[in-house]
N, C-alpha and C positions, 0 to 999 in steps of 0.2 A: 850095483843096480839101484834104481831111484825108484818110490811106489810115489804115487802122489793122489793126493784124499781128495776127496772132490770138494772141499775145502781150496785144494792148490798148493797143499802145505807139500815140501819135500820129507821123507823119512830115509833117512841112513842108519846103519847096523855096523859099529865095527865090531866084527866077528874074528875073532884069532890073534889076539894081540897076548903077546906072548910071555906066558903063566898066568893069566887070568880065562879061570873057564867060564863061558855064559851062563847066567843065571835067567829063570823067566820068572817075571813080578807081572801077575795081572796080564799074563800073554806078550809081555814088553820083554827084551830082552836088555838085563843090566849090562850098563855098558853102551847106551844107543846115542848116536846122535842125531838131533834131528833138526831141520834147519824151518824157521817161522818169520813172514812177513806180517807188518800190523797195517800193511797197507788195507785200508777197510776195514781194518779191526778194532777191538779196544784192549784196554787188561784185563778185564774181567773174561773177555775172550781164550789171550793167553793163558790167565790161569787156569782156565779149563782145560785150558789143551799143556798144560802142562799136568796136571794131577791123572787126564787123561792116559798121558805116554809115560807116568810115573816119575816124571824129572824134575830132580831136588835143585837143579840151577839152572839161570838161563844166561848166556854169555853173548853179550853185545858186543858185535862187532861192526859196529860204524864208525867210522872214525872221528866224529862228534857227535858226542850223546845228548844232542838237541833236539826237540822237536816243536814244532808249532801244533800237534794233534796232541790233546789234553790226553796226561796220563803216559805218556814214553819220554820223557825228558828225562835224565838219569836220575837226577834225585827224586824224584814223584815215582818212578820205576821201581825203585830200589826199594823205595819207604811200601810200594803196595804187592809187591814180591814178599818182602820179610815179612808184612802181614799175613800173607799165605805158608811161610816156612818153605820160600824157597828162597835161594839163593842168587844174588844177582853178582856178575861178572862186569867189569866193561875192557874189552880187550883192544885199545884203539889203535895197537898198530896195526891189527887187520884189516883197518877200515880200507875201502877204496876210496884215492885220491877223488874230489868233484871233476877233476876236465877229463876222468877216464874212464866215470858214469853213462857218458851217451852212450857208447859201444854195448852197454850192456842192454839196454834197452829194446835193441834188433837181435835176437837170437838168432843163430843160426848165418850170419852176415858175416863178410869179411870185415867190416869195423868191428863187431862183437868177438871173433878168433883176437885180432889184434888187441883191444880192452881187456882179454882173457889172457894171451901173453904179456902184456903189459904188467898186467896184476899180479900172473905169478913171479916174473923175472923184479919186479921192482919193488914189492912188498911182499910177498911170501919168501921171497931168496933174501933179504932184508936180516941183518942180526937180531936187531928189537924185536921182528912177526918172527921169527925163529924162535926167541925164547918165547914169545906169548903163545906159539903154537905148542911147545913144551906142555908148560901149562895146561891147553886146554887140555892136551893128550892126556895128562892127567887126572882131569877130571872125570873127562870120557871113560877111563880105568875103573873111576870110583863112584858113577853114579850116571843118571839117563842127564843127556844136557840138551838143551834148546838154544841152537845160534840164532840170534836175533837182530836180525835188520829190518827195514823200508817194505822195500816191496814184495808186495804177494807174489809174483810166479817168480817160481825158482829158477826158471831160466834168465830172467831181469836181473839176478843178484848176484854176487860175489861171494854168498856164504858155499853155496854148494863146491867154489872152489877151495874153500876152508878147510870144507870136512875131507874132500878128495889129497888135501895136501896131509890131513891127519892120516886118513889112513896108509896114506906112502910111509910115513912117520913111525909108526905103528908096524911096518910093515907087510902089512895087510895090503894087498894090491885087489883083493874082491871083496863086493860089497854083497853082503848077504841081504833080500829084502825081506822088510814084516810085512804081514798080509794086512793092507791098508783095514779090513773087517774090525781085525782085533786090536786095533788105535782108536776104533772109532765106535765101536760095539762100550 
């Protein structure tokens, strides 16, 4: 299940992964992942919302960690992450290919189904985004994470397929929601 903040931020829980029992820190449940667009935003945004949902990394998943909006280009990212004491990630095989970004753009459209099968048959089935998705599952194990891309609604973006491949991973087939209040309280 997806709660989404009136922000537009998406929030996922993998709940049940297996011998790790949940922990709650500040009403966040350890172990969360949560997916973040800086579309409209800045870092000093992110850091808030991450200190907010308690999350010691944020794992970039675009497939090039460029930007033209000051402050998300990987190195400038990383440098003002560590100055907060959080960890920055860049995981680029999950990125989405550029010519298979329009589909996602129309949710809920027959081009956005296909950009969505696209994505999972062709980089999340992918051995590179297999092992990166290892990884992140491990993080997710060990600490609250923020996947980080482009765009603000979660429906425009490719993380939420991410975190949906994590929790197959995980074995986890349900998503437990946090009560958007206590992310945001």
């Amino acid at each position: 299940m997806r709660v989404v903040d009136s922000l537009g931020t998406d929030h996922y829980c993998l709940v049940g992964i297996v011998g790790v029992v949940p922990v709650v820190l500040g009403g966040v449940v350890v172990g969360s992942a949560f997916g973040w667009g800086y579309e409209g935003q800045t870092v000093t945004d992110l850091v808030n919302y991450c200190q907010r949902v308690k999350a010691r990394v944020v794992v970039d998943v675009r497939l090039n960690a460029i930007s033209r909006k000051k402050g998300f280009s990987k190195t400038a990212l990383s440098s003002a992450l560590a100055d907060e004491g959080i960890e920055y990630v860049h995981l680029r095989s999950l990125g989405n290919p550029k010519d298979n970004r329009p589909g996602f753009a129309h949710p809920g459209t027959a081009e956005a189904r296909r950009a969505h099968e696209r994505f999972r048959e062709e980089v999340l089935d992918s051995p590179k985004a297999r092992a990166q998705l290892e990884d992140a599952a491990v993080l997710v194990a060990q600490s609250n994470v923020v996947f980080l891309c482009y765009e603000h609604a979660p429906d425009c973006c490719h993380r939420h397929l991410i975190i949906e491949r994590l929790s197959e991973l995980t074995q986890n087939r349900t998503f437990r929601s946090l009560a958007a209040a206590s992310l945001l309280g």
